[in-house]
C-alpha positions in Angstrom: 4.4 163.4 117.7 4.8 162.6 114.1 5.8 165.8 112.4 9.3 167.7 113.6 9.9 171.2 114.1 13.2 172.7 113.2 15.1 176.3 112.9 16.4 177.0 109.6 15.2 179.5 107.8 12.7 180.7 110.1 10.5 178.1 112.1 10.1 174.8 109.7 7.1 172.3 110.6 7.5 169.2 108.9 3.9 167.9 108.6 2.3 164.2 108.7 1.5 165.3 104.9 4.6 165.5 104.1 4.7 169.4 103.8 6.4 172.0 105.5 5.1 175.0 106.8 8.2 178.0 107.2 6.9 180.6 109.9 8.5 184.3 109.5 11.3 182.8 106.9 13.3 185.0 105.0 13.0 183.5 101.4 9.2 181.9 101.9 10.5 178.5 100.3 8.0 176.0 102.0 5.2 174.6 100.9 3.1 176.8 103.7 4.0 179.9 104.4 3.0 182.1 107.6 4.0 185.8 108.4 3.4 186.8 112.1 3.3 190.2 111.8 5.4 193.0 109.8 8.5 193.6 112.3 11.7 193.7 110.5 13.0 190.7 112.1 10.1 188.8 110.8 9.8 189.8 107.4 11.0 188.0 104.3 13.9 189.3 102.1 12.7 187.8 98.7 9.7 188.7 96.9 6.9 186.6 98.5 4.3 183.6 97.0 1.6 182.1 98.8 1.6 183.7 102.2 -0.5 183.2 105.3 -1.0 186.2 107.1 -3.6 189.3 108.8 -5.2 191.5 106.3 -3.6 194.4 108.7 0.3 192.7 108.5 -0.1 192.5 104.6 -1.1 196.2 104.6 1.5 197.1 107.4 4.1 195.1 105.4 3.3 196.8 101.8 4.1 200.2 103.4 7.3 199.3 104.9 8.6 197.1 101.7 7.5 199.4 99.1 10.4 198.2 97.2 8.8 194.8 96.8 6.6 193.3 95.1 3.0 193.6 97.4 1.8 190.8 99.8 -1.5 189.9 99.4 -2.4 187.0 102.1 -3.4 183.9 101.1 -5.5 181.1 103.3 -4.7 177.4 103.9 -7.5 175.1 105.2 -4.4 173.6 107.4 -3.7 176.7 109.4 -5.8 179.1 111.5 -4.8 182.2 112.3 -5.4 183.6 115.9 -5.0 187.5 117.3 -1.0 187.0 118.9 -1.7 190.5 121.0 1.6 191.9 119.7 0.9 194.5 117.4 -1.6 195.5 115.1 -2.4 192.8 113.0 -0.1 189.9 114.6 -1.4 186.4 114.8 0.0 183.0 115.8 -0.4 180.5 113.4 -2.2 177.0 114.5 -1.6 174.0 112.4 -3.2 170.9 112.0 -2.3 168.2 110.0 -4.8 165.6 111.3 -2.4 164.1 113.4 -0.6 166.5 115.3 -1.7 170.5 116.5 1.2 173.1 116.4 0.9 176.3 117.5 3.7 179.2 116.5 3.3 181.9 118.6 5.4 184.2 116.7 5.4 187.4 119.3 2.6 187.5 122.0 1.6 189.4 124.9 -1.7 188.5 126.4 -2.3 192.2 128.1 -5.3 193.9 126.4 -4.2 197.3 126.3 -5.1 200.5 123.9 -6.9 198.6 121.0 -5.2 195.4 120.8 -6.8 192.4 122.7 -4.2 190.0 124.7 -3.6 186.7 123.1 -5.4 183.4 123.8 -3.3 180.7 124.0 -5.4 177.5 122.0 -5.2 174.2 122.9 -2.0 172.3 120.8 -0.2 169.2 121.3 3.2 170.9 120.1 2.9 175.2 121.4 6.4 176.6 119.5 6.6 179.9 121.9 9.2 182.6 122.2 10.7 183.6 124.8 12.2 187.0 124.2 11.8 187.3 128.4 12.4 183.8 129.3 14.0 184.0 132.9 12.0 185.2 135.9 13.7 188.4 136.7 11.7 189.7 133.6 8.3 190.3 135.2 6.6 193.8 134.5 4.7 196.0 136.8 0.4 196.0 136.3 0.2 197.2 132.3 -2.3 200.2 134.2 0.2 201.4 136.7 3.1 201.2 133.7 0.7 203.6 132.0 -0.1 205.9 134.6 3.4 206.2 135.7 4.6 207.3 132.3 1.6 209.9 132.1 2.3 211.3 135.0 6.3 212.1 134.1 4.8 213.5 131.3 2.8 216.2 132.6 5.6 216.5 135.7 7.7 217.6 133.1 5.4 219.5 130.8 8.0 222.7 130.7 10.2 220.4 128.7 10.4 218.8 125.6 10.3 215.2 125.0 11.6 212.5 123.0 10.1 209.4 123.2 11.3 206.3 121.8 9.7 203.2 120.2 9.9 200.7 117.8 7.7 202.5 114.9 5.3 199.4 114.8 4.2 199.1 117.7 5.4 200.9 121.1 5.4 204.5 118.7 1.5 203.8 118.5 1.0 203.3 122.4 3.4 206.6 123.2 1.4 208.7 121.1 -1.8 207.7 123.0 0.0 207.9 126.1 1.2 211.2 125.3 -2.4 212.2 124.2 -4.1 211.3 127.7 -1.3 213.8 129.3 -1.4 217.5 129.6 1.6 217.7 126.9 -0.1 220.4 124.7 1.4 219.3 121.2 2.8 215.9 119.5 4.7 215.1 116.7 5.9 211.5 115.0 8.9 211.0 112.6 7.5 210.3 108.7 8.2 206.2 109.4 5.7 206.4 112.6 3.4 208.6 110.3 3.4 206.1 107.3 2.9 203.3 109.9 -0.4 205.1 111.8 -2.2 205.6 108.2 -2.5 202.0 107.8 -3.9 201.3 111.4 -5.8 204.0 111.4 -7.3 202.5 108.4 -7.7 199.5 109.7 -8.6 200.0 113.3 -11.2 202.2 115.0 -7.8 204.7 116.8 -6.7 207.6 115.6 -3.4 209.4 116.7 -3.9 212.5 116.1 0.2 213.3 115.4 1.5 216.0 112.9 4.7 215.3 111.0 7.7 216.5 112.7 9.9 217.9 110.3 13.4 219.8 111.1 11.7 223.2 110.9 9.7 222.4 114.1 11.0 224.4 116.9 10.3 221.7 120.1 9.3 224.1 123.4 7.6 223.5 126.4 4.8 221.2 126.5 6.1 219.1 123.5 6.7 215.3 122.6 8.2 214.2 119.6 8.1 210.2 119.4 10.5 208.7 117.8 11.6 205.0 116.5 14.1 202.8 119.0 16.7 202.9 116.3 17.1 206.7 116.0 18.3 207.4 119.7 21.9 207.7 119.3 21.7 209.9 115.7 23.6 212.9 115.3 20.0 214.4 114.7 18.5 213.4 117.8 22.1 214.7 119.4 21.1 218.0 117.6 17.7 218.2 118.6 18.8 218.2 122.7 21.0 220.3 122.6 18.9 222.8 120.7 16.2 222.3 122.8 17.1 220.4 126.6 14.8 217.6 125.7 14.7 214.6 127.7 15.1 211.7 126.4 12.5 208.5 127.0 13.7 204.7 126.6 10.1 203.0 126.8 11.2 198.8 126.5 10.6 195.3 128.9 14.5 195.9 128.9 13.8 199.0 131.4 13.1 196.0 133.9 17.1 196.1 133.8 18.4 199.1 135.2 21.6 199.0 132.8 19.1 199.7 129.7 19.0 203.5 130.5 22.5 203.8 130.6 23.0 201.6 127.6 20.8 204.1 125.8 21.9 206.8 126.9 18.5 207.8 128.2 17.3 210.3 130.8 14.0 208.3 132.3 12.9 204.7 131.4 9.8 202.7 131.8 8.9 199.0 131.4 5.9 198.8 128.3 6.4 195.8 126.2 4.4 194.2 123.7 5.6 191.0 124.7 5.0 188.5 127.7 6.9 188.6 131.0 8.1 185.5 132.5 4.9 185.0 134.2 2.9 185.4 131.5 5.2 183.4 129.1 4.7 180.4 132.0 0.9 180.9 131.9 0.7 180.4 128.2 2.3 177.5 128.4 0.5 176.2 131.4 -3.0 176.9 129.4 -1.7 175.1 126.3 -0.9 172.1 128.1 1.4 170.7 125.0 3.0 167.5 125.1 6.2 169.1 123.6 7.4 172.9 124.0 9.9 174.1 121.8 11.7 178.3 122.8 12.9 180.7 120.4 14.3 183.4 120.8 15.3 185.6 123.6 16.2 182.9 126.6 15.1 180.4 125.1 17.5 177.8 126.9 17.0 179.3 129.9 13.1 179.2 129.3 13.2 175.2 128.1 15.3 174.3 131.2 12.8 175.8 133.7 9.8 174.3 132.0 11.3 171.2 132.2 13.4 171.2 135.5 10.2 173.0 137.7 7.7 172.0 135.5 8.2 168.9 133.7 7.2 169.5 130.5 9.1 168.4 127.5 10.8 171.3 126.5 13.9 172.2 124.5 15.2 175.3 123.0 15.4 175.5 119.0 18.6 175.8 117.9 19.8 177.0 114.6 20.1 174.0 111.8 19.6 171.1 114.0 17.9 168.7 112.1 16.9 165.6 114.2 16.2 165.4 118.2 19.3 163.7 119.0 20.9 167.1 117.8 19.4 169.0 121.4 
């Protein structure tokens, strides 16, 4: 391999052009830029230039930094963007520099489920993957039984209220369709899930079919509220259950661990993730076939040792500001 690949600001691909491409970096200072999709963690904090990105994740990330100046997504003939399966609009970004293929996966899941199709790993000589669940406890029951199980709670417990939980791009989406295919008789989002359904709706063919819960709302029987992750521990949502008895629903890959619903002070939990398992984050790799593999994120030593150790790829884990390969 010619090029390196570093962790700075973001992910930095130093190309055989002598460019560098900054993946999901904070102050979009390379000479190629590429946004993943519009979660917080991936967004920059200065107003953007060029920037490589989904029509939907430049729409998505105008309504959530209305502060800013607006994204408008720009093309480079070096990168091609392919569907990640994350959220609406993610992509990974695949980069070619004549010599050398890179893929950055930014956040994948390769489940189709609801509207979003599962990601399909391209061939690459260098795959740059995360690994948010990198060590093989994390493996997640079939995405239809996940499903059905939640569903089911919901109408078992259709004579109380419900707050569900989910990050609001993303997991808020799938709870409200969730909610929608149970017997729960009406639904209600929080303004930020609200503001984030407009702009898939627009985009997509789903529609969510909410109303805006506001504080006049009196939650009974046969009720779901869905909420984002962050809110859960709020004097409001404190308010709200004892006002009401709702239950409260901790919907994460981290239910895999059974500590999650105690660390979130949650009543039930269930596994539904818009990211890989271990299994899955193996089989990306596997259909890849790189010659190097670098992890970010999550476990990512943990993920780089067993590709290496049981596998014998050449895999590290990116650590932050290591410049050269002696540095691993």
């Amino acid at each position: 391999m010619t090029g390196s690949v570093r962790y700075t600001d973001g992910i930095r691909i130093d190309l055989a052009t002598g460019e560098t491409v900054a993946a999901d970096s904070e102050y979009v200072d390379g000479e190629i830029n590429a946004l993943s999709h519009a979660h917080g963690d991936h967004l920059y904090r200065s107003a953007p230039g060029d920037v490589i990105c989904s029509e939907l994740t430049a729409a998505l990330t105008n309504a959530r930094r209305d502060d800013r100046e607006p994204l408008t997504p720009t093309p480079h003939p070096a990168v091609e963007l392919v569907n990640a399966g994350h959220v609406a609009g993610s992509t990974a970004a695949v980069v070619d520099d004549g010599e050398t293929r890179y893929c950055y996966t930014g956040d994948i899941s390769t489940r189709d489920r609801f509207y979003l199709d599962g990601f399909d790993p391209p061939d690459a000589d260098v795959l740059i993957i995360e690994s948010t669940y990198g060590k093989p406890e994390y493996v997640f029951p079939p995405q239809a039984e996940i499903e059905r199980e939640l569903v089911d709670w919901l109408d078992d417990t259709h004579e109380t209220p419900v707050l569900l939980f989910g990050y609001s791009l993303g997991r808020a989406q799938k709870l409200q369709l969730l909610a929608g295919r149970s017997d729960r008789s009406r639904l209600f989002v929080t303004e930020a899930v609200a503001r984030i359904n407009a702009v898939i709706e627009s985009h997509l063919d789903v529609s969510f079919d909410a109303s805006r819960f506001t504080r006049d709302v009196e939650l009974g029987a046969g009720d779901a509220l869905v909420l984002p992750t962050q809110t859960s521990r709020l004097a409001f949502v404190d308010d709200i259950v004892e006002e009401t008895g709702a239950l409260k629903v901790g919907v994460s890959g981290w239910a895999v661990d059974r500590s999650f619903r105690f660390r979130g002070d949650y009543d039930e939990t269930f596994p539904l993730s818009d990211h890989c398992d271990f299994a899955e984050l193996v089989d990306v790799v596997a259909r890849t076939d790189p010659e190097e593999v670098y992890t970010n994120h999550g476990f990512a030593d943990e993920f780089a040792d067993y590709l290496a150790g049981e596998l014998d790829y050449e895999a590290r884990s990116l650590k932050r500001n290591q410049t050269a390969l002696s540095e691993f």
